[in-house]
C-alpha positions as CSV (number, residue, x, y, z in Angstrom):
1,X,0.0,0.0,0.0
2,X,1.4,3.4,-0.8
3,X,1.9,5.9,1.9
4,X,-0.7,8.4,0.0
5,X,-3.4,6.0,0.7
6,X,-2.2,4.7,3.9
7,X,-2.6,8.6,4.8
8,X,-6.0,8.7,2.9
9,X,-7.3,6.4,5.3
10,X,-6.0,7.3,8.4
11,X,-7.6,10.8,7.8
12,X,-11.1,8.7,7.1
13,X,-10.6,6.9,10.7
14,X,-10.3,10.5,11.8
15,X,-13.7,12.0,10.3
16,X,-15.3,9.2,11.6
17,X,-13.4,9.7,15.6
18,X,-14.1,13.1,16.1
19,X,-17.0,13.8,13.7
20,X,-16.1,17.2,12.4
21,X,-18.5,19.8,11.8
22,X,-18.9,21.1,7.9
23,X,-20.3,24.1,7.8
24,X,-22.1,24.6,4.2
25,X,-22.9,28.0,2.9
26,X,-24.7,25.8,-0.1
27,X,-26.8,25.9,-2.9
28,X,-30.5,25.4,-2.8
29,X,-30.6,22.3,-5.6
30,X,-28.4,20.1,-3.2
31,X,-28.5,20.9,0.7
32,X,-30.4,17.9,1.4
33,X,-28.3,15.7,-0.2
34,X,-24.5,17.4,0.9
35,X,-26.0,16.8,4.3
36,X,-27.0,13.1,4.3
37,X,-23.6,12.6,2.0
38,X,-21.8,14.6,5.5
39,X,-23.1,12.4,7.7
40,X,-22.3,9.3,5.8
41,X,-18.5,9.9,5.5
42,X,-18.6,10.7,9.4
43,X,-18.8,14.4,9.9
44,X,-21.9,16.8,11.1
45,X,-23.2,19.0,8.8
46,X,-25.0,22.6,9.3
47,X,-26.8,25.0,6.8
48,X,-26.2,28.0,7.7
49,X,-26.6,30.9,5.9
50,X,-28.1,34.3,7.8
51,X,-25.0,36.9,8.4
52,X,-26.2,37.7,11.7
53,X,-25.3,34.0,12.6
54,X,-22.3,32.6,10.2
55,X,-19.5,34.1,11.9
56,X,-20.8,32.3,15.2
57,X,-21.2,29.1,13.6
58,X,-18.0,28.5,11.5
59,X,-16.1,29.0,15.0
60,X,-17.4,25.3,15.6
61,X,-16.7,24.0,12.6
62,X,-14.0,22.1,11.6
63,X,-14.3,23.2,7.3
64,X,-16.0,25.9,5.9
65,X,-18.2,25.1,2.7
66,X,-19.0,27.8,0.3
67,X,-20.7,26.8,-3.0
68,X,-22.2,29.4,-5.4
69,X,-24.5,27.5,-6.8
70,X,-27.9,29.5,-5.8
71,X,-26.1,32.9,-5.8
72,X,-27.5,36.1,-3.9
73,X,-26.5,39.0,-2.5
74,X,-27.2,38.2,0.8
75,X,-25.3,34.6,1.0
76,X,-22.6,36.4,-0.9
77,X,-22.1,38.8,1.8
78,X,-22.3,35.8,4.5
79,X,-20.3,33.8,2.3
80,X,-17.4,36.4,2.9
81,X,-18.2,37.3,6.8
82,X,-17.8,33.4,7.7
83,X,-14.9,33.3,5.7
84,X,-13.1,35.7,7.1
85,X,-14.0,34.1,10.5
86,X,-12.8,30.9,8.9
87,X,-9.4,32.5,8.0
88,X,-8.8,34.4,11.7
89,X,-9.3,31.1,12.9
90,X,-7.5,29.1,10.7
91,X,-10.7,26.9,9.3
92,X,-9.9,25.4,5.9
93,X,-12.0,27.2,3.2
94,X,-13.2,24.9,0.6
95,X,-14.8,26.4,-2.5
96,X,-17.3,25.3,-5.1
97,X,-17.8,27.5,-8.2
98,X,-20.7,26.2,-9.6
99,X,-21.2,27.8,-13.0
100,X,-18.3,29.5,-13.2
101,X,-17.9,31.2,-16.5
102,X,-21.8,30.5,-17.5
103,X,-22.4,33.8,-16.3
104,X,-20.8,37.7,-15.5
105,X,-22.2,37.3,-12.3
106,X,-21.2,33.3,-11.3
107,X,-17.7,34.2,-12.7
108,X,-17.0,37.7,-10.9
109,X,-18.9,36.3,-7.5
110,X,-15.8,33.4,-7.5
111,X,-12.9,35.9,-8.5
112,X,-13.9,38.1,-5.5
113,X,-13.8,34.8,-3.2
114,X,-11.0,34.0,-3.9
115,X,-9.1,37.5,-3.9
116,X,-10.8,38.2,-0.7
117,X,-10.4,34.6,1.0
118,X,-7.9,32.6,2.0
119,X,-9.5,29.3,0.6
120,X,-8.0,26.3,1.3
121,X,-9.4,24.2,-1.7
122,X,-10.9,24.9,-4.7
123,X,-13.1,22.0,-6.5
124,X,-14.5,22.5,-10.0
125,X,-15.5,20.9,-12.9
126,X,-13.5,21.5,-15.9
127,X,-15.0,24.3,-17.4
128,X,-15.3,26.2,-14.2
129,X,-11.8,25.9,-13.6
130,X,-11.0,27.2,-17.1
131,X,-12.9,29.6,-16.7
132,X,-11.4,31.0,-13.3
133,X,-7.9,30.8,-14.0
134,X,-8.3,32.3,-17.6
135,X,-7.0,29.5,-19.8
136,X,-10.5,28.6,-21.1
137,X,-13.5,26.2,-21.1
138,X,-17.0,26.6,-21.5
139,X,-19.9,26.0,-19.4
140,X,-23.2,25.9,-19.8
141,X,-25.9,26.4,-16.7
142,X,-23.9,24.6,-14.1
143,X,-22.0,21.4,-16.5
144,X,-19.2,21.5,-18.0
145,X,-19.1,21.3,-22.1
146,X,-15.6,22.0,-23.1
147,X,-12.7,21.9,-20.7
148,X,-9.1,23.8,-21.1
149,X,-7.5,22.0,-23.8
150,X,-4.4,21.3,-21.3
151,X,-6.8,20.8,-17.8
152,X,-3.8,20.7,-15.6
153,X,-2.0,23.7,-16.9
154,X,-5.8,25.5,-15.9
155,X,-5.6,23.9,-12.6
156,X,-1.9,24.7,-11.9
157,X,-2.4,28.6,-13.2
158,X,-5.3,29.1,-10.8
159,X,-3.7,26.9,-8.0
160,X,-0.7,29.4,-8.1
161,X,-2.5,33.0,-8.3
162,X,-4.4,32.8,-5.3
163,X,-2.5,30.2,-3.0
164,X,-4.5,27.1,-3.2
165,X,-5.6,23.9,-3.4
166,X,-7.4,23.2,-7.3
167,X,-8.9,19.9,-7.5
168,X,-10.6,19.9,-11.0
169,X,-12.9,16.9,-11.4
170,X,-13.5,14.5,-14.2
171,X,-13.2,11.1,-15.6
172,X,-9.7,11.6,-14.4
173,X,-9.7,14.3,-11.6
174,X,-6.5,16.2,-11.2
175,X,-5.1,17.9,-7.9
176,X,-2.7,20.4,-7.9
177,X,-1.0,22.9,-5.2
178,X,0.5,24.7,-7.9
179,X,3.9,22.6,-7.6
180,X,2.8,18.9,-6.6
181,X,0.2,16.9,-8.6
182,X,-1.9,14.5,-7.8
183,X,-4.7,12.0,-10.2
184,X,-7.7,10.3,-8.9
185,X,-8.5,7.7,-10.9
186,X,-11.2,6.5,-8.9
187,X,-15.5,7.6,-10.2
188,X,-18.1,6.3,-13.0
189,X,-19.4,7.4,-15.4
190,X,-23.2,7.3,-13.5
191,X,-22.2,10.2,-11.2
192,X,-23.2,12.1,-14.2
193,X,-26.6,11.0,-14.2
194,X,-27.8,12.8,-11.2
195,X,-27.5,16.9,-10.0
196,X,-25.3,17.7,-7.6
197,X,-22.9,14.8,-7.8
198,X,-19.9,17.6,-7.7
199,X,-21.3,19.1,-5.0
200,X,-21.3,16.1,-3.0
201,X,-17.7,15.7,-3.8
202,X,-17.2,19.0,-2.5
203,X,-18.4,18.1,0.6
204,X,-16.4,15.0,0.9
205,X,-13.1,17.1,0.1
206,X,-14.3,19.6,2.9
207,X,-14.5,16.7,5.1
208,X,-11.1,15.1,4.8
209,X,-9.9,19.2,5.1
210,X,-10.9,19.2,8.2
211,X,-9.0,16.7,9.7
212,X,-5.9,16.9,7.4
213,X,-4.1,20.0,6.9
214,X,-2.5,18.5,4.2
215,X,-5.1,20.0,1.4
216,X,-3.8,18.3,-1.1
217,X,-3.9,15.0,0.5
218,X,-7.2,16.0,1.7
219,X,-9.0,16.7,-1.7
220,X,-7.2,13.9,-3.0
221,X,-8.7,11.6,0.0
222,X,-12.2,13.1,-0.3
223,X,-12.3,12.6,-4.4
224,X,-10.8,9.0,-4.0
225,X,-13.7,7.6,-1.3
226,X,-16.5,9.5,-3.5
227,X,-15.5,8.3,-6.5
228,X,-14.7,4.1,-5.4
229,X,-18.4,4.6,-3.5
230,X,-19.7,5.3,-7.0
231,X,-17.8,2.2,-8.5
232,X,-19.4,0.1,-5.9
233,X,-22.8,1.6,-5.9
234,X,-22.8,1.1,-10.3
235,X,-22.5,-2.9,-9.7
236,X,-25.8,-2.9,-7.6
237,X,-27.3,0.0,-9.5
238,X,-29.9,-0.7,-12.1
239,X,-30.7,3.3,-13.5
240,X,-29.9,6.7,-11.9
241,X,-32.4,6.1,-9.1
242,X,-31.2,3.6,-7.7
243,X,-27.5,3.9,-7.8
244,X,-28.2,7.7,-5.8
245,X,-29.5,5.3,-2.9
246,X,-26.4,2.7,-3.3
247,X,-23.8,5.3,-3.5
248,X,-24.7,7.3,0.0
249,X,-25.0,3.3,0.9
250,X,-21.3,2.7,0.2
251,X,-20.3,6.3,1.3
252,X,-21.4,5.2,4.6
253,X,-20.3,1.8,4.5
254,X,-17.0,2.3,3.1
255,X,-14.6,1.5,6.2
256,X,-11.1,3.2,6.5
257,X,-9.0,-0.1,5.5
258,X,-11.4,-0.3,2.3
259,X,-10.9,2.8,0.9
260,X,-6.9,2.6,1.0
261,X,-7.5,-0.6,-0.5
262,X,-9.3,0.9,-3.3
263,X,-7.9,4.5,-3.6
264,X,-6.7,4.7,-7.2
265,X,-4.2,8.0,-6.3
266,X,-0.9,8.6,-8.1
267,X,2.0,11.0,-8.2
268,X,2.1,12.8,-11.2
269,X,5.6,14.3,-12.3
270,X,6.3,17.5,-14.0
C-alpha cells in the first residue's frame, strides 16, 4: 500500500473519531443531499446561511463550505463574513464554483472569493476551472461542455495565483497545489446521471480538510472515497435512481481499511 493512501485512510478513521463539523454555505438544488452525503462519511453538517449567525457558527466547525450555486446578494455577503472568520481562525475554506464562466455574475462572485479569501481548496468541474484561472473552457448552466485543452495547466495557473488547493474533477480528476500533482482515478461514469454529484464531492473534500491539513492529501482523499463509493454503488445500480440510494450506501459503508485498498491515487511528475 502506498503511503498516500495509507494517509487517505488514516484521515477517514479521523472523520469518523471526532465527527467534524462542515459548515455549508450551499446551494438550494443540493443541501439535502451534501448533508446526508456529511453524515455518511462521518462528519456533522449545518446550513447556515443568515450573516447575523455565520460568523458564530463557523467558529465550531472544523471546514468551511462555500458553494455558489444559488447565488444572492445576501449569501454572498455571509459567504465572505464566515470566511473571514474561517481564516482568523484558521478553518480550511473549501470552494465550489458552480457555473463559473456560464455567467458575468457566477464568474465575478468566485474571483472576488477567492481574492478576498484565503481558501483552502478549490473544486470544479473543468470548465469552471477554465474559466477562473483564464485558460478557457465553456460551461453551460452549471455542466461543463468544453474543458481547457491542457486541464492541468488550468488547474496549476489558478492553484498558483491565489495560493491554493485546485482539485478539478472529471473522468480523471486532477489535484494540484501549484507545484505537486496528484490524479484520482477513482469515479463512474453514473455520477453524471444525477444533480449535484460535484457538490457532494465538494463536501467529501471539505470533510477530509478538516482533519488533514495537508489540502492536497485532503481533496485527493475526499475525491478517491466519493468516487470508489460510486464504483461500488454502479455494480448494484440498475438506472440513476437507484444507484443515488447505493452510493450514499457505500459512502457510509466504506470503512477506513477499504478505501486505501481501493484509492486509485498517483503521483504525477512535471
Amino acid at each position: 500500500m502506498s503511503p498516500i493512501n495509507q494517509r487517505i485512510g488514516e484521515a477517514l478513521s479521523r472523520i469518523r473519531t471526532t465527527r467534524p463539523l462542515i459548515h455549508h454555505i450551499t446551494n438550494l438544488v443540493v443541501m439535502n443531499d451534501t448533508a446526508n452525503v456529511t453524515l455518511h462519511v462521518g462528519g456533522l453538517p449545518v446550513m447556515a446561511h443568515d450573516v447575523e449567525e455565520v460568523a458564530e457558527m463557523v467558529t465550531h466547525a472544523g471546514a468551511l463550505v462555500l458553494n455558489v450555486g444559488t447565488l444572492s446578494p445576501d449569501w454572498v455577503e455571509s459567504m465572505l463574513v464566515a470566511g473571514r472568520q474561517a481564516n482568523e481562525l484558521g478553518i480550511p475554506i473549501v470552494l465550489d464554483p458552480v457555473g463559473a464562466g456560464a455567467t458575468q455574475l457566477r464568474t465575478t462572485t468566485n474571483l472576488k472569493l477567492l481574492r478576498s479569501l484565503n481558501i483552502g481548496v478549490v473544486r470544479g468541474n473543468g470548465g469552471e476551472i477554465g474559466a477562473l484561472s483564464g485558460i478557457g473552457g465553456e460551461v453551460k448552466g452549471v455542466e461543463s461542455i468544453a474543458a481547457p485543452e491542457n486541464p492541468l495547466t488550468a488547474a496549476r495557473t489558478l492553484a498558483q495565483t491565489y495560493r491554493t488547493v485546485v482539485a478539478l474533477t472529471g473522468a480523471r480528476d486532477i489535484i494540484t497545489d501549484g507545484e505537486r500533482v496528484f490524479a484520482v482515478n477513482n469515479g463512474h461514469i453514473w455520477l453524471t446521471t444525477l444533480t449535484g454529484t460535484g457538490c457532494m464531492a465538494t463536501t467529501m473534500v471539505a470533510a477530509f480538510a478538516a482533519v488533514e491539513r495537508d489540502y492536497l492529501l485532503a481533496a485527493a482523499g475526499g475525491l478517491a472515497m466519493f468516487g470508489l463509493a460510486a464504483e461500488l454503488a454502479a455494480e448494484k445500480a440498475h438506472g440513476p435512481a437507484s444507484f443515488k440510494v447505493a452510493l450514499f450506501d457505500q459512502i457510509y459503508n466504506l470503512t477506513p481499511e477499504q478505501v486505501a485498498a481501493g484509492a486509485r491515487v498517483v503521483e504525477l511528475e512535471g
